[in-house]
matplotlib code that plots the C-alpha trace (Angstrom):
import matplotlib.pyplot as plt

x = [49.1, 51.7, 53.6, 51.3, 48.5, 48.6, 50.5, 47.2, 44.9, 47.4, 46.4, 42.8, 42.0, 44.0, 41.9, 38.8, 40.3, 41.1, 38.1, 35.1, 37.1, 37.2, 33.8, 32.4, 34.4, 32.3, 29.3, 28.7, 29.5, 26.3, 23.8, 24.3, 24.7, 28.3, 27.8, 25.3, 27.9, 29.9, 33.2, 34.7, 33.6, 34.7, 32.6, 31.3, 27.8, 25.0, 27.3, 26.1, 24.8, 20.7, 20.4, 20.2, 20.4, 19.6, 23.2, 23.7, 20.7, 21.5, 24.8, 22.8, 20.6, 23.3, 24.5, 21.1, 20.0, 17.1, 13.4, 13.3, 11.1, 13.2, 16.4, 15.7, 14.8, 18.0, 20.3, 18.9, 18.9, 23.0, 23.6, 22.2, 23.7, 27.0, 27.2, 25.9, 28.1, 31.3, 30.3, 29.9, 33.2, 35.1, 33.3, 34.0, 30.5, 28.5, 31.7, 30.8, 27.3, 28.7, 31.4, 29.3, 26.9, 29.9, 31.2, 27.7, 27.1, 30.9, 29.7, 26.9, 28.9, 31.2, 28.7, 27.2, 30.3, 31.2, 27.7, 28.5, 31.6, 30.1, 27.3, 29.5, 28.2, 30.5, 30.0, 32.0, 31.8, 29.8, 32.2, 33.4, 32.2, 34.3, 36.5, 35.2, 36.6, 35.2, 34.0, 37.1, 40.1, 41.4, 37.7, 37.7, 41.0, 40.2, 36.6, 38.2, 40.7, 38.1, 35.8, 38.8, 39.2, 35.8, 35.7, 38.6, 37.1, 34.1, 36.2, 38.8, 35.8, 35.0, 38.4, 40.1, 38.7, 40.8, 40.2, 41.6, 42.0, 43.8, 46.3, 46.9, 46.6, 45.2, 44.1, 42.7, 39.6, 40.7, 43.2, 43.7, 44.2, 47.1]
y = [-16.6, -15.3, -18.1, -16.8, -17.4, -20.4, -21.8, -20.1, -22.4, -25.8, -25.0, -23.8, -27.0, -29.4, -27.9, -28.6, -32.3, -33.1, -31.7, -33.2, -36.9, -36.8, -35.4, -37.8, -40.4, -39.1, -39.1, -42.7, -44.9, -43.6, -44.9, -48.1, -50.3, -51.9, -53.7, -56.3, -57.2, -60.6, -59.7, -63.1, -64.6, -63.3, -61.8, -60.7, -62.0, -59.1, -57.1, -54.8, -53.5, -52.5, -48.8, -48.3, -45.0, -46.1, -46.2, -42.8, -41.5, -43.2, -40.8, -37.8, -38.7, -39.2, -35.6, -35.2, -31.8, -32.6, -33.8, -37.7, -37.1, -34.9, -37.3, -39.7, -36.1, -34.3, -38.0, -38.0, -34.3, -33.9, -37.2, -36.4, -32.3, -34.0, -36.4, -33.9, -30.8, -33.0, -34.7, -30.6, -29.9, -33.2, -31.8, -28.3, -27.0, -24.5, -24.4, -21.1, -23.0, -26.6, -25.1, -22.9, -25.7, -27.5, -25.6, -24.4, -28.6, -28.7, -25.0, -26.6, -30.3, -28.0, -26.4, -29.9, -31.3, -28.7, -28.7, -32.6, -31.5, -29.3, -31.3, -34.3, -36.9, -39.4, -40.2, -41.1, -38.5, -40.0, -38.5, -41.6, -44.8, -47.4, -45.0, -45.1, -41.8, -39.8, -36.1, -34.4, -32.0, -33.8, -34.3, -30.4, -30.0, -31.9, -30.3, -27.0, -27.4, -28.9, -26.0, -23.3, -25.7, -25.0, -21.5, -20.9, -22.7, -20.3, -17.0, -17.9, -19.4, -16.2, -15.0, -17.8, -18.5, -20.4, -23.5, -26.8, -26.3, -23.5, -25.0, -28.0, -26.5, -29.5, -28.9, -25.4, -24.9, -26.0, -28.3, -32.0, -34.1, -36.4]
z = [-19.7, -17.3, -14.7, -11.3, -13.7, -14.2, -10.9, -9.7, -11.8, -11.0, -7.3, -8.0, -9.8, -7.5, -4.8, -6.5, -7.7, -3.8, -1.9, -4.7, -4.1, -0.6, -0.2, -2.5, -0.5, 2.5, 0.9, -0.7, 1.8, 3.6, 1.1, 2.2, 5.5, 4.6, 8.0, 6.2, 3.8, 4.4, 2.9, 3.5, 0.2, -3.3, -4.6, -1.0, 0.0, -0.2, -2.3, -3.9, -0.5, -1.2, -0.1, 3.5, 5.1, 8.6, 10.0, 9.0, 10.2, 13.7, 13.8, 13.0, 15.6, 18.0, 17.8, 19.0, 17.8, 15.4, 16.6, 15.6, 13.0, 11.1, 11.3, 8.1, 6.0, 7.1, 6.6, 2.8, 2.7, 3.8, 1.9, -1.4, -0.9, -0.3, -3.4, -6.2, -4.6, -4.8, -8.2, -9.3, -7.8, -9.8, -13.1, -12.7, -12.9, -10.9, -8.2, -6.3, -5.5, -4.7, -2.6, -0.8, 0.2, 1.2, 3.5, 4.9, 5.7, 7.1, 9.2, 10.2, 10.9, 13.1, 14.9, 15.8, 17.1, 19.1, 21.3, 21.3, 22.8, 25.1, 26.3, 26.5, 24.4, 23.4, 20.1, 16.8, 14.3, 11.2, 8.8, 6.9, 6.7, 8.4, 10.1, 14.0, 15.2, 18.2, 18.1, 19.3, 18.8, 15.6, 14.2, 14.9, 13.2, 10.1, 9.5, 9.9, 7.0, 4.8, 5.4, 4.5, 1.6, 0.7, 1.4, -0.7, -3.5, -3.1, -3.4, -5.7, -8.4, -9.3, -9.9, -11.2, -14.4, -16.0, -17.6, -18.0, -21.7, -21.3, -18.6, -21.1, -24.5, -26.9, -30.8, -32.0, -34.2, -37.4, -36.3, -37.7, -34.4, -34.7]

ax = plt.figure().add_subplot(projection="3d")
ax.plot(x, y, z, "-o")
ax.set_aspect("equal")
plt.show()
């Protein structure tokens, strides 16, 4: 395996490493309403947090695209698309598919700010639990680079086909392991 080769796969899989964490980051806060959790205590009161999608479903309803009957579906729907596409991108499997519903969420995500933008609703993003940011240029910004992130993914997983056993060679067939 040549130097390019393999600088290739370090980046390819770093990629893949970085985007499943923060997308899975994303994506499991919003299974639960962390705002009924008492964290003064040790260990915090209510903690575990019982599954709760209603916060998130109130910021998909603030963006204010779907019908109100369709906003629970489409919370459960983006939240349960989000979870197994990142935990696919962390293992390694079916990548082409996981990044490619990826980045269609963050297309569509994009598309939804920007008529949020344009109708001038003023409304914090969704994206991460816990972090109250406002649909704007820097929400913009950081979508963008995750969906190139996930577009790249998508056209380098057919190419790059490299695997992490042959970036860190371990024991061959028929070796004894030490």
């Amino acid at each position: 395996m040549n130097s390019a080769t393999l600088t290739r796969s370090w980046v390819f899989h770093g990629l893949r490493v970085v985007l499943g964490l923060i997308m899975l980051y994303a994506a499991i806060p919003k299974f639960f309403n962390w705002e009924t959790v008492a964290w003064g205590a040790f260990p915090p009161e209510g903690f575990p947090p019982p599954v709760d999608l209603g916060p998130f479903a109130r910021s998909v309803y603030n963006y204010r695209v779907l019908p109100v009957e369709w906003v629970h579906l489409a919370a459960m729907f983006i939240v349960g698309v989000e979870t197994v596409a990142a935990m696919c991108l962390l293992r390694g499997r079916w990548l082409k598919a996981s990044s490619l519903l990826l980045g269609l969420l963050q297309a569509c995500f994009l598309v939804g700010m920007i008529q949020a933008m344009i109708r001038g609703l003023d409304i914090e993003c969704g994206c991460f639990v816990g972090v109250d940011t406002k649909v704007g240029a820097y929400t913009l910004a950081r979508d963008a680079i995750l969906l190139a992130g996930m577009v790249t993914l998508c056209v380098l997983s057919t190419e790059c086909r490299v695997s992490c056993s042959e970036v860190v060679p371990g024991p061959q067939k028929g070796e004894a392991t030490p």
